[in-house]
C-alpha positions in Angstrom: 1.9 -32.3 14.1 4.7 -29.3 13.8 5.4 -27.4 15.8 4.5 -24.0 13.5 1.1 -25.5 12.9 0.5 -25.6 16.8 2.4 -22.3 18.0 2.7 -19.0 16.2 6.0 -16.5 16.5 5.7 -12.9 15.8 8.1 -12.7 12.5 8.2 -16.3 12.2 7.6 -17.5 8.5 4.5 -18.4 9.6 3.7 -14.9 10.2 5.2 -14.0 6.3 3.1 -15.9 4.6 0.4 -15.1 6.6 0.0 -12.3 6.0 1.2 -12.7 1.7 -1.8 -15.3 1.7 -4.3 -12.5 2.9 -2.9 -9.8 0.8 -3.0 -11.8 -1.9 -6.9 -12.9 -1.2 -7.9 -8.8 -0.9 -6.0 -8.0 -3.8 -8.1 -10.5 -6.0 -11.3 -9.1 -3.9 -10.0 -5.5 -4.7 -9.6 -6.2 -8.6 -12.9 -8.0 -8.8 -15.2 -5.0 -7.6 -12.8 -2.7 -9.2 -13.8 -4.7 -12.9 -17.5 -4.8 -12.2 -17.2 -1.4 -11.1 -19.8 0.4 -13.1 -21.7 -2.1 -14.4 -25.0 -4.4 -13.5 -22.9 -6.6 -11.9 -21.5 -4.1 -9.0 -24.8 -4.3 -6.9 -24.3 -7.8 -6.7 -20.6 -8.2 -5.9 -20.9 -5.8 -2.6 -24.0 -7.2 -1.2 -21.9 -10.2 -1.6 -19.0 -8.7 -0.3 -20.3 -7.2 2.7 -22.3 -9.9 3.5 -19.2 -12.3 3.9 -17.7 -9.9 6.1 -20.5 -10.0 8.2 -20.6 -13.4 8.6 -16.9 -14.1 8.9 -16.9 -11.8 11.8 -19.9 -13.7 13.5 -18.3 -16.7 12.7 -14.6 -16.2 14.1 -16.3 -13.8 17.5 -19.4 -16.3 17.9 -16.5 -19.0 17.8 -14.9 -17.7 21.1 -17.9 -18.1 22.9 -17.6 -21.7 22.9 -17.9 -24.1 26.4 -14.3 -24.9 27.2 -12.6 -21.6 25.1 -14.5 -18.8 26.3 -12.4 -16.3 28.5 -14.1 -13.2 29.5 -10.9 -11.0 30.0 -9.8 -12.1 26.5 -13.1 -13.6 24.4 -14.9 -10.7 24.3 -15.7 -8.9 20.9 -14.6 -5.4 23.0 -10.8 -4.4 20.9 -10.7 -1.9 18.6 -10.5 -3.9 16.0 -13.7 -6.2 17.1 -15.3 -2.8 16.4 -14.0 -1.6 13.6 -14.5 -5.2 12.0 -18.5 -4.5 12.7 -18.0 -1.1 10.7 -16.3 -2.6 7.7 -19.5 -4.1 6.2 -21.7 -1.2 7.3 -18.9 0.8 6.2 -18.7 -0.2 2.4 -22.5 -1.3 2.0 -24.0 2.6 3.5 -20.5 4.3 2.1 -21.4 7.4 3.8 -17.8 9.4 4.6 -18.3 9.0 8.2 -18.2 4.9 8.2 -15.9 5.1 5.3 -13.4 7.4 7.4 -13.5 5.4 10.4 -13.1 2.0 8.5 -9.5 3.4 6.8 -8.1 5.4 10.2 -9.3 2.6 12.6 -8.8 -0.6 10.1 -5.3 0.5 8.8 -4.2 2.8 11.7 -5.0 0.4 14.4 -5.4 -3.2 12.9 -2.1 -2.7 11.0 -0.5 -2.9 14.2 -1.9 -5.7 15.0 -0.9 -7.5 12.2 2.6 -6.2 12.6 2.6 -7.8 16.1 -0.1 -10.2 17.1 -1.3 -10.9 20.4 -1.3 -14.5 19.4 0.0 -17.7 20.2 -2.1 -20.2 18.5 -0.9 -21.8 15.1 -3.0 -22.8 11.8 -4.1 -26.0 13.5 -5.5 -24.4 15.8 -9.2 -22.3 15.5 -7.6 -19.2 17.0 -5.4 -18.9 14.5 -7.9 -18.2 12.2 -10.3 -16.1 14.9 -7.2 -13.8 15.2 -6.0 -13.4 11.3 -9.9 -13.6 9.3 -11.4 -10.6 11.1 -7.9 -8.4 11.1 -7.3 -9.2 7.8 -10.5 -8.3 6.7 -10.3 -5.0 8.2 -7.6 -4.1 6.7 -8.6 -5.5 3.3 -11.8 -3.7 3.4 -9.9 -0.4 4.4 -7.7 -0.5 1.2 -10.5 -1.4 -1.0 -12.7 1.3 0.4 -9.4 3.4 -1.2 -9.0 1.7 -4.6 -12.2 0.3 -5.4 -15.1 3.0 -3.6 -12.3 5.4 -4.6 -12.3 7.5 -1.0 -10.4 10.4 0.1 -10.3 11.2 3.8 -10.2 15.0 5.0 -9.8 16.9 8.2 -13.3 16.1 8.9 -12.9 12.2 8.7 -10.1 12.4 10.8 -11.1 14.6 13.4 -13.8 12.3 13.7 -12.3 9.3 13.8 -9.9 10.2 16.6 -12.7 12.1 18.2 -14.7 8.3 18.4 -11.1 6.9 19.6 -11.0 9.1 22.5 -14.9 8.1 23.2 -13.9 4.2 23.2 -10.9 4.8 25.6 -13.1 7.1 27.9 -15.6 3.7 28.0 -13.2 1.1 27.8 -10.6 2.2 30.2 -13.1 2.0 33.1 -14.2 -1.2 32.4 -10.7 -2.6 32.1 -9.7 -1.0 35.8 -12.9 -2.4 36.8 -12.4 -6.1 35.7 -8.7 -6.2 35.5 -8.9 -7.0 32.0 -7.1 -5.2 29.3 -9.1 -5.1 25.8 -8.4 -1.6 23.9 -4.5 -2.5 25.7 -4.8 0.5 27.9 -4.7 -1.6 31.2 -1.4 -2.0 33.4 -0.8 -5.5 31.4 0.9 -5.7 28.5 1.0 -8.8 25.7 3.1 -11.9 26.3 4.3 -11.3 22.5 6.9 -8.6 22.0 4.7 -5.2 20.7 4.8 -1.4 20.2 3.1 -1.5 23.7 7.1 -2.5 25.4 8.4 1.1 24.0 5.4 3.3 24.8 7.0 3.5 28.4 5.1 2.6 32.1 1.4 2.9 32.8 -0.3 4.6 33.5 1.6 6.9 31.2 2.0 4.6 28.7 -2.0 5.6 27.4 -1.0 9.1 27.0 1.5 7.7 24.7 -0.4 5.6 22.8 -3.2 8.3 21.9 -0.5 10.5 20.6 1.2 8.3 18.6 -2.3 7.5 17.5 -3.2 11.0 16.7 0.5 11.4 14.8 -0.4 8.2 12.8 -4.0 9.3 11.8 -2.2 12.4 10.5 0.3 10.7 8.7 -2.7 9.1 7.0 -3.9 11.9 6.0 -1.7 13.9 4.1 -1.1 11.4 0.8 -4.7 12.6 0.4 -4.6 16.1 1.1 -5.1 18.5 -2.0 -1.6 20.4 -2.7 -1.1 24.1 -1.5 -1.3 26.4 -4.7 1.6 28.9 -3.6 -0.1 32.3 -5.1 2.9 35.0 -6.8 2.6 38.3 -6.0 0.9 40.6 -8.3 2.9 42.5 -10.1 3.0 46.6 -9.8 3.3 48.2 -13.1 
């Protein structure tokens, strides 16, 4: 067998069309619900929708727990991103702005990153491949088609919040990490044997402080394509 289909590089062509192949799959998702949209049909197609999310995530996490695979300081469904994949049915089934907010900040601010520069080693041959790219991929899929298809607009509010909940996972996870020496939410002393954002964010502890900033600056940057423009008011004229 090849070697690509056995080992995965960070910007290998492996990791290209990777991440085309997913693209293209959401894109076709994200123009189906957007042409049933407003019809019968639209019920159907995100019960559908969400329910293959759902069971793509229990599939690839459910997966890890198998005798011989499972690792407890990696296996566990405790990143981010195994969080935010939870949300992204919820998210687009309730489509309250809450879920909805926390889906786009969290699936595209976090599991972008991720997709950028994966923690992974494992090729297509290999299962986690696939429990790596499915679930991150489907974040982010589900992000963008909570922006095209549900047609949401994040505020203040939904970012606030979003970074308010990010702050409440690092508060829970960060204990547990010191606790176990494990490193899920990355905010342990460890950093990823593939090259990352992580290797720039300078030494821990430090490093954390870092990272919520440049979390904060990214949720904002998200933000402001959607912010209403400022009406600049003239000056009334004295007669």
């Amino acid at each position: 067998m090849p070697d690509w289909a056995l080992e995965f590089r960070n910007f290998s062509t492996l990791h290209l069309a990777t991440v085309l192949g997913f693209a293209v799959l959401w894109t076709l998702l994200v123009a189906g619900g957007r042409a049933v949209a407003g019809s019968a049909r639209e019920a159907r197609w995100r019960a559908a929708l969400c329910a293959s999310l759902a069971l793509a995530w229990l599939i690839a996490n459910g997966a890890q727990f198998r005798p011989g695979y499972f690792v407890a300081a990696s296996n566990l469904p405790l990143h981010a991103c195994d969080l935010a994949g939870i949300l992204a049915p919820l998210a687009l089934w309730r489509r309250t702005r809450v879920l909805l907010g926390v889906l786009y900040f969290w699936g595209l601010g976090f599991s972008v990153q991720a997709i950028l520069t994966p923690d992974l080693d494992e090729g297509p041959a290999r299962a986690g491949f696939w429990m790596f790219w499915v679930p991150h991929a489907n974040i982010t899929g589900a992000a963008c088609y909570a922006l095209v298809v549900e047609r949401f607009r994040p505020g203040w509010r939904e970012c606030l919040q979003a970074y308010g909940l990010a702050v409440l996972y690092l508060a829970l996870i960060l204990p547990f990490d010191l606790a176990t020496g494990f490193n899920y939410g990355y905010v342990g002393p460890q950093t990823p044997s593939q090259p990352t954002l992580l290797d720039f964010l300078g030494p821990w502890p430090w490093r954390i402080g870092s990272m919520m900033a440049l979390a904060f600056a990214v949720f904002v940057a998200m933000l402001l394509p959607w912010l209403p423009p400022r009406v600049s008011q003239k000056p009334r004229s004295v007669a």
